[in-house]
C-alpha positions, 0 to 999 in steps of 0.5 A, a space after each residue: 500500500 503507498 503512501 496515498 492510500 494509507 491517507 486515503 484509507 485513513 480519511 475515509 475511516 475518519 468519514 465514513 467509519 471503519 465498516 463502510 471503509 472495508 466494502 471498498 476492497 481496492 485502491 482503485 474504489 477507495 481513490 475513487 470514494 476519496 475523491 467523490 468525498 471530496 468533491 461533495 464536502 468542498 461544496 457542502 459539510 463534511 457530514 452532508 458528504 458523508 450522508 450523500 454517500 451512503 444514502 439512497 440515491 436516485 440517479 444510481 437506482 436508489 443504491 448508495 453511491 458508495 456500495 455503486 463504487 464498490 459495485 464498479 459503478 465509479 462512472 455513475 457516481 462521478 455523474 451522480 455526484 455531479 448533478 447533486 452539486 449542480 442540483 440537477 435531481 430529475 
């Protein structure tokens, strides 16, 4: 494990606790988690990062963005994530 991902694999257990961390089972996931993280709390509060990714979500079929990463489907959060901040929600 580098670097990177000890710090990321560290934000992420600070975020989103230690059992959600581990169903991201690559780096690749966590990266990716960390980013769309991220993403989300640089324009809201962490805490509403946090809610975001775990909750159901209707651009990802209600799923959690986080189980979707964990499922592959980084691609789908990226645009999920993306439309939330744009306020796009149809």
């Amino acid at each position: 494990m580098t670097r990177t991902s000890d710090r990321t694999t560290t934000d992420l257990t600070a975020w989103l606790g230690e059992p959600l961390t581990d169903r991201l089972t690559d780096a690749e996931q966590r990266e990716a988690a960390h980013r769309i993280f991220r993403h989300i709390a640089d324009q809201e509060e962490e805490a509403t990062a946090r809610n975001w990714m775990i909750g159901m979500n209707p651009h990802l079929n209600d799923q959690a963005p986080l189980l979707a990463i964990a499922a592959g489907q980084t691609a789908d959060v990226d645009a999920a994530a993306r439309a939330y901040i744009d306020g796009v929600w149809t």
